[in-house]
N, C-alpha and C positions, 0 to 999 in steps of 0.2 A: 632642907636648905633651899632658897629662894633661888634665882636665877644669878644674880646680880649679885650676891653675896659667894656665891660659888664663882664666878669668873672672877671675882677680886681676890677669892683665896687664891686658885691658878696665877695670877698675876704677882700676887707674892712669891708663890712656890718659884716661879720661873727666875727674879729677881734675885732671891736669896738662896737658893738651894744650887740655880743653875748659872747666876750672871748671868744674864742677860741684859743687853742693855737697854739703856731708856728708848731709843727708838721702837728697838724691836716688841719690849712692852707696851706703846703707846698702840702701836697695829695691833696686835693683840688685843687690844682693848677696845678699839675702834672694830676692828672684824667681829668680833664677839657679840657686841650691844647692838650691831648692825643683825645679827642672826638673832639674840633675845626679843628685839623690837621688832621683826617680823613674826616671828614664830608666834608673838601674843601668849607665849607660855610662861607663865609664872616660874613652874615646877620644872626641871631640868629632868627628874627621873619620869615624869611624860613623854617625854619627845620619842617619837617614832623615827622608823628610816624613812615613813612615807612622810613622815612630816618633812625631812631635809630635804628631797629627792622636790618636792614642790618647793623648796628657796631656791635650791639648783636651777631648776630650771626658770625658778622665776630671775635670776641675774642674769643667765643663759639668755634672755627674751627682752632683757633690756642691754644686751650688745656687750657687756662686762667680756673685756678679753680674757683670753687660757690663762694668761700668769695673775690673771685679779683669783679667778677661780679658783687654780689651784693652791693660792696662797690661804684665800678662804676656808678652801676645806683642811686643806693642814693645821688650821685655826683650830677649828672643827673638833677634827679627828684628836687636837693636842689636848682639848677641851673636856670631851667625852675619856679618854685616855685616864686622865686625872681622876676624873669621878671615881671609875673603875677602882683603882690605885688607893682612894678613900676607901672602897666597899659598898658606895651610891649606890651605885649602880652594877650590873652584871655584864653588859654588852655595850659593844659600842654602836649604836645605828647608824655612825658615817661608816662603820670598817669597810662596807660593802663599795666602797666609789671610790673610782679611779681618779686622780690627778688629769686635765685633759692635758695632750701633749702642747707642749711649748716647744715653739720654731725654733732652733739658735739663730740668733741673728750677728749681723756685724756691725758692731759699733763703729759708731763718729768719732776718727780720731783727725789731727791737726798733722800737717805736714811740719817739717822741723824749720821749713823758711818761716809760715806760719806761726810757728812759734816765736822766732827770732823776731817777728812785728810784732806780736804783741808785746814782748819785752821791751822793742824798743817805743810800742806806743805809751808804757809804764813809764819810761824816761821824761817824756811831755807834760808830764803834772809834778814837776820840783816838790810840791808840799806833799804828794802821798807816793814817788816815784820810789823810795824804799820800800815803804812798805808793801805797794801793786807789787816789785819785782818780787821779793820774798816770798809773796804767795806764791805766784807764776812757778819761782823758780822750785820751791815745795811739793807744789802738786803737779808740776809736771817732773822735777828732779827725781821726785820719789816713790810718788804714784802714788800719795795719797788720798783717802775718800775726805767729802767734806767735814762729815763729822770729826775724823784725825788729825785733820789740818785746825781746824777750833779749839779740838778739847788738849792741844800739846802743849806744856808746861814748858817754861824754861829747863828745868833740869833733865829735861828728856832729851837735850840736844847735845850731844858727845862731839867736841870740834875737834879734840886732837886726835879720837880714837875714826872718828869719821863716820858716826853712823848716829841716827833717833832713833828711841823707845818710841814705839805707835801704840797706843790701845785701841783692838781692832773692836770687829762683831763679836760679842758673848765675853766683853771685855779681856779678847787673848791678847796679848802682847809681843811685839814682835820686835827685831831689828830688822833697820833698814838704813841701809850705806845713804849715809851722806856727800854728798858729792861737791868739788872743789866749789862750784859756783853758787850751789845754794847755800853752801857754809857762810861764802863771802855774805850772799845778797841780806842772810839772817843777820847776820856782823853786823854787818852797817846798819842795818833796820834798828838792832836793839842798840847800837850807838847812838841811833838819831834822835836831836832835840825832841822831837814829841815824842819816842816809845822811852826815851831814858827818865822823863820826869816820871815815868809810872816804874820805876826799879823792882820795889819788891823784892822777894826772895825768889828760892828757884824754884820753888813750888804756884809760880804767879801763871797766867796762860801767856803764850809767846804773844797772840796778838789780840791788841786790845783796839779799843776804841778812844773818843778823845777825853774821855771821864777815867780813863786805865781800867773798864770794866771788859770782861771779856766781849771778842768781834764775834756779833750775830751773822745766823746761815744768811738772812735776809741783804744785810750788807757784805757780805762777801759776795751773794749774787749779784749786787747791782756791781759792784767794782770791776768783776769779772766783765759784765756787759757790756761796760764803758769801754772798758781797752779793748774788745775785742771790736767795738763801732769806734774807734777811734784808730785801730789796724786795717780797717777796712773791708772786714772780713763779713762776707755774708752769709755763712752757713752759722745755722746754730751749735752755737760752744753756751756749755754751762762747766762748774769746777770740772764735771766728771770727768769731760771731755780730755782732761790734761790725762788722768792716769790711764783714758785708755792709749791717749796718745806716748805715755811710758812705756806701758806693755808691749803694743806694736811696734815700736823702736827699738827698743830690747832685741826681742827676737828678731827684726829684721837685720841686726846688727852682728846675729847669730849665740845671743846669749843664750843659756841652759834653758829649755821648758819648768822644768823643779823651780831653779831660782829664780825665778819669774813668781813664781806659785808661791814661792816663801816671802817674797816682797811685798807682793799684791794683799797677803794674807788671806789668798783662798781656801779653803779647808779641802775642797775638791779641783783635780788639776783638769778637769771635764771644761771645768768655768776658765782658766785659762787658756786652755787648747782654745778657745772661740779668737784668742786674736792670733793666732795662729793661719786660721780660715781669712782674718781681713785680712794679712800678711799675701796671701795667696794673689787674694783679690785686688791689691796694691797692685803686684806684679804684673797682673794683665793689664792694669790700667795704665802700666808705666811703658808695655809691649805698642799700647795699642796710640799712644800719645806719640813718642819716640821711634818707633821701627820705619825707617826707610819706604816698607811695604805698605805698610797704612796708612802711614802720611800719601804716597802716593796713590791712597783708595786703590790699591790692589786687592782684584777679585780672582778666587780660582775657578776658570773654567770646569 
């Protein structure tokens, strides 16, 4: 079996056996053919560990960060795994390499005034002010990823019970509490002369564009853009930014770490716990803005 014929099997198997989703097979696909085309190896049951161990370090050497790497080699190692799993092959030559470690970091999230501008910058444009708020109110309401926010159907949105079906990563599905305001802002969106001429059934996507075809990632980004330079805000905001702006409000509000975890649809509560840490770090910053002491540039001898 060729190289390229075998990553396609993988890429089925992962698809159909496991869900996964398009995304996630798209990287998949891309990491792999990124590793065939250097390797120059036809044959997959050639490859050595010292053949990997020279890609390594050849991405290593062109500045590729821990988390490109280590997504790489998971690539990799899922890669060789399969083969095994056929009977290709007998060993894995990635088994031997470590993931490099990845920093946690703290996420860019939005202050809730912040927020409040940008909503009320959604206001300023009469012809898409429904629809801007709906997003807004979505993905920061619910903590939506971009993808969830695109791929959600009409019939996933429960108003009287109060919550959407989300289809998350590895297409699991979740609930998530809908809340008084984004209930409204969706209301009126699908009321509105442009979303009602595209009716449909409830199987149609919530937002569309002006042909009623689903709203690409592409223009959700710029809209996002817009209202966020029409808020006046200078720090970088992309969709993400609302749901980590969810998560950190949550819990600074004192909600449950779990339910956070089950909203978010993290599989690991490790990835949660991270806004827990910007929470922290809120705190100081609110100490050091605010305190009587600080403002007075009080030093301790």
């Amino acid at each position: 079996m060729d190289f390229r014929t075998a990553i396609e099997d993988l890429l089925q198997s992962l698809k159909l056996e496991h869900g996964l989703s398009a995304n996630s097979i798209s990287a998949y696909r891309s990491d792999l053919n990124e590793l065939m085309t250097a390797l120059a190896i036809q044959v997959p049951t050639s490859i050595k560990a010292a053949d990997l161990n020279k890609y390594f370090n050849h991405l290593a050497g062109l500045g590729r960060k821990p988390a490109t790497l280590a997504r790489k080699l998971s690539a990799a190692k899922r890669f060789f795994d399969y083969l095994i799993e056929r009977g290709t092959i007998k060993q894995n030559p990635a088994a031997g390499y470590r993931a490099p470690k990845i920093a946690r970091y703290h996420p860019d999230y939005l202050s809730v005034e912040e927020i409040e501008r940008i909503l009320t910058a959604a206001d300023l444009n009469p012809k898409l002010a429904l629809r801007d708020r709906a997003v807004i109110e979505l993905l920061y309401g619910c903590g939506l990823r971009i993808s969830e926010l695109l791929d959600l159907r009409i019939g996933s949105l429960e108003f009287e019970a109060g919550f959407v079906k989300v289809t998350g990563k590895g297409n699991k599905q979740r609930l998530v509490p809908l809340g008084k305001f984004a209930g409204e802002a969706v209301q009126k969106y699908l009321d509105s002369p442009g979303r009602a001429g595209f009716p449909g059934d409830s199987s149609r996507y919530l937002l569309v564009n002006g042909r009623g075809k689903r709203f690409s990632r592409v223009g959700l980004w710029k809209a996002i853009k817009r209202l966020v330079v029409r808020a006046g805000i200078t720090k970088i905001v992309t969709p993400h930014t609302f749901r980590h702006s969810f998560a950190t409000h949550l819990l600074a509000g004192g909600a449950d770490l779990r339910s956070v975890q089950e909203m978010l649809g993290h599989a690991d509560i490790t990835t949660t716990e991270i806004y827990t840490q910007v929470d922290q770090g809120y705190i100081v910053a609110e100490h050091r803005r605010h305190h009587p002491r600080e403002l007075a540039g009080f030093r301790r001898q």
